[in-house]
N, C-alpha and C positions, 0 to 999 in steps of 0.2 A: 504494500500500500504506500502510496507517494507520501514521502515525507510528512508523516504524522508527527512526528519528536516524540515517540515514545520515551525513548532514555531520559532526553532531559527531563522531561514534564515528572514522571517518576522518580527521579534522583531528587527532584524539589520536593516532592509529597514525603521522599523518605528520609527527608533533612528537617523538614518541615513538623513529623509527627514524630518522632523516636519513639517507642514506646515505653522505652525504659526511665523517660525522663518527662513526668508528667507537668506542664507546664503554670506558673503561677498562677490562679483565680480558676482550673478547670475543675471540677466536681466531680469528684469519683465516675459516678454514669454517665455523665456528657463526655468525659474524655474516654468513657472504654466505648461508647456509643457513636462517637468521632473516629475511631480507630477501625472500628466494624466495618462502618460503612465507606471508610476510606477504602482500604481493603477491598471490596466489594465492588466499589466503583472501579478501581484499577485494575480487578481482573477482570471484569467483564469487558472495558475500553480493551484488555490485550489481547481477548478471546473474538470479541469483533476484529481488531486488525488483525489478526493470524487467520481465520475465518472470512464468514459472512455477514458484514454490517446491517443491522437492522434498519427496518424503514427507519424513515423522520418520524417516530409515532410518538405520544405523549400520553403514557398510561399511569395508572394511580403509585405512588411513590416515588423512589429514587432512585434513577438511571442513568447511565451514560449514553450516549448516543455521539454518532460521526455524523461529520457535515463534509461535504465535497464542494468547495470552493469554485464558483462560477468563473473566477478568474484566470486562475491557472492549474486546476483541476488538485490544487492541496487538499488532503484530509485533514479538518480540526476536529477537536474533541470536542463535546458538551455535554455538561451534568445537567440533567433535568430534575426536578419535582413536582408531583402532581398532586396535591391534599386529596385525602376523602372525599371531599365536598365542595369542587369547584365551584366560580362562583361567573366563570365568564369576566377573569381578573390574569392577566400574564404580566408578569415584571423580568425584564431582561436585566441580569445581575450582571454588573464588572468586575474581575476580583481586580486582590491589589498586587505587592509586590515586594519582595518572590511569594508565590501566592498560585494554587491552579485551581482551575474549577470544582476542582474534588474536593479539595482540600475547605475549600470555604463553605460549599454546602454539606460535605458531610458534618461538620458543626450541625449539633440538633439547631440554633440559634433561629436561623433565618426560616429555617422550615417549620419551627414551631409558629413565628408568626405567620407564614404564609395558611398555615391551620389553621389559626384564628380568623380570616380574611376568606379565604377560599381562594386566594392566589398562585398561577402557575408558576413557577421560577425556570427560567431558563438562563443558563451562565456558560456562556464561551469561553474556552479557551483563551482565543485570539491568536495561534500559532506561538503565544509565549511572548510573542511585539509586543516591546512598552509602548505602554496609551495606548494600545491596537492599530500603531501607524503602520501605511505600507497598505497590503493585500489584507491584512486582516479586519483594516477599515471596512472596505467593501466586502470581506467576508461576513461581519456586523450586518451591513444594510441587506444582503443579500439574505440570511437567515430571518432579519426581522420581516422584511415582506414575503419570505415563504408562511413563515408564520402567518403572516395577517392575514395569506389567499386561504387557508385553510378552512373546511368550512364549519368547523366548530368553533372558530373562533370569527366568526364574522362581524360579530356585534358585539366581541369583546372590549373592556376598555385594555390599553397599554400603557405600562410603566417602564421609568429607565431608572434601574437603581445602580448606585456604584461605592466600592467599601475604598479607601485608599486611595493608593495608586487607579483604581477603578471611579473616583468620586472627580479627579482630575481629568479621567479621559471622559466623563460623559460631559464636561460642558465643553470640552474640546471638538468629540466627534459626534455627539446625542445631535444637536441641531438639523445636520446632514439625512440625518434616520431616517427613510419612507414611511410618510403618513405622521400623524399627531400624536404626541405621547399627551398621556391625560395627566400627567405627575413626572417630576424629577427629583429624585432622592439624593443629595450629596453625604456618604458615612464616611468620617475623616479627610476628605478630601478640600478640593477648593479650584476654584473659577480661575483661571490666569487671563494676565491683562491680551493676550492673542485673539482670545476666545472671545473675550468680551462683547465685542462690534455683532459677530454673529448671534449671539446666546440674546444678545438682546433684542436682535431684529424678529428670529425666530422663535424665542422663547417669553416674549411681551406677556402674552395671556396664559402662559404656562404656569401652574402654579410650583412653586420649588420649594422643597424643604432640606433643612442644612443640618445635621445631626456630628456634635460633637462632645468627647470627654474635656473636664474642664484639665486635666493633668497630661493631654497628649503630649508625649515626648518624642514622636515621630514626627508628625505634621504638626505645625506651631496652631494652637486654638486658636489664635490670632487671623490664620487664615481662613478659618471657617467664620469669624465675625465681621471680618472685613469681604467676605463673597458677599452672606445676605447682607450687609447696610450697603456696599455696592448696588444692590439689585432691587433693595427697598427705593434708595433715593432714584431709582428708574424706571419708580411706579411699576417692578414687576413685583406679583403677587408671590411673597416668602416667606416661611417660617422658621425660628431658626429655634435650636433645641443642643441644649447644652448641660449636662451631667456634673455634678457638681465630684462624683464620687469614679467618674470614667477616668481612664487612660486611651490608648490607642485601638484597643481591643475590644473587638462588638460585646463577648460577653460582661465587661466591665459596666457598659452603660445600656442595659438592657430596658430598664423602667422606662429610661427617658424615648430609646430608638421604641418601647412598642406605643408609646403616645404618638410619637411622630410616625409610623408608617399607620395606623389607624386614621391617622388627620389625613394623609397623603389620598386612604382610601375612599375616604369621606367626600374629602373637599375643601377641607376645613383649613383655614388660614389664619395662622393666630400670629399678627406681627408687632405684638406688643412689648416681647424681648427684642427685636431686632432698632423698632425704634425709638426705645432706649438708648441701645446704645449707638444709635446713629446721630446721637448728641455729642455725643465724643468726638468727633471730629471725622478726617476726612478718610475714607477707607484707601487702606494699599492694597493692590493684586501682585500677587505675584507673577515670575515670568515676563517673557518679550512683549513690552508696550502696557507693562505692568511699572507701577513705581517701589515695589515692595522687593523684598528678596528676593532668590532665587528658591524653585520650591527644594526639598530637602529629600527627597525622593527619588 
């Protein structure tokens, strides 16, 4: 099978999860429940490449699935999840970085919320491309409109969620996406000053919410308050959601991200933290045609 990157993407997952060293804040069952299913996702993705890849199909739980790249016929990877009780709800997940698809949803984390919602998660690879630049851009748009033709999902709404290094690429290459996302989720991430021009043209009536820990030591929390008051004072609709007791790590600031993906689901825009502090003065972005740092990422 044409250049899947099996090795790397596994050598990530298996640096990623040790088993022997169980990492700080995981909870005895979330982390042997992480390891299962990691496990599980990676040998089925091997069993398809040495094999016969299954359709594009999207059945009740937690699967790997291959994509064949319309552009130059690459295989990528993607971890899907499907709740009990769909809701006619799909969120296209970004991971971060180093970070694989497997590895982020097999976290019970995200899939516990998407139970509570009735949300499909679907998370690409991306061929492993930081940001998903290159081919895997248009491997994005390509997956998202096979999606949308499908006809169970005709009258779905869409989401674009991104943790990370994935919260960075969705205001980068989210705008481009075929067709309207109904929500933008930024986890840890943030807006760069490149991005800006387009995220605002196309993302004006978007509503966006911005979820971060108040202790990130990866990404500066700074850049997730200066996205939304960015985006506040350009009258775009945002919420911004900030964890007094987070770090970097989605399980850290769990209370706070299920307020904010239930607002996302809703509708609901609550920018009364953002413009707070959009008293404070003037927001920096980071990045080219940004006046703020460089991001750290």
């Amino acid at each position: 099978m044409k250049d899947l990157g099996l090795e790397a993407r596994l050598k990530s997952d298996r640096e990623a999860l040790d088993p022997s060293a169980q990492p700080s804040g995981f909870g005895a069952a979330d982390w042997e429940e992480t390891l299962a299913q990691l496990v599980a996702l990676d040998t089925d993705l091997v069993a398809q490449a040495s094999g016969t890849p299954r359709p594009l199909d999207f059945k009740p739980g937690l699967q790997a699935l291959l994509y064949r790249s319309s552009v130059d016929g690459v295989v990528d990877a993607i971890a899907a999840y499907v709740p009990p009780r769909p809701r006619g709800r799909v969120a296209f997940v970004l991971h971060g970085n180093p970070q694989t698809e497997s590895e982020l949803l097999a976290q019970p984390y995200l899939r516990n919320l998407a139970d509570e919602t009735g949300t499909i998660l679907i998370a690409p690879y991306g061929r492993g491309s930081y940001d998903f630049i290159g081919p895997a851009t248009s491997d994005l748009y390509g997956l998202v409109e096979t999606v949308r033709s499908m006809h169970e999902f005709a009258h779905a709404d869409f989401f674009l969620v991104g943790y990370s290094m994935g919260g960075f690429t969705a205001f980068m290459i989210g705008p481009d996406a075929p067709g309207r996302w109904k929500a933008v989720m930024d986890i840890s991430g943030s807006l760069v000053g490149s991005a800006a021009k387009r995220v605002l043209k196309t993302w004006k009536n978007t509503p966006i919410y911005v979820v971060f820990g108040s202790s990130d030591t990866s990404i500066p929390t700074q850049f997730g308050r200066d996205t939304a008051v960015f985006l506040f004072l350009q009258n775009v609709p945002v919420s911004y959601y900030e964890d007094a007791h987070g770090d970097h790590r989605i399980r850290s600031f769990l209370p706070t991200l299920r307020t904010a993906w239930r607002d996302m689901h809703d509708g609901t825009v609550r920018d009364n933290a953002v413009g707070r502090l959009a008293r404070d003065g003037v927001p920096s972005l980071p990045g080219k045609s940004g006046t703020g740092t460089t991001r750290p990422d």
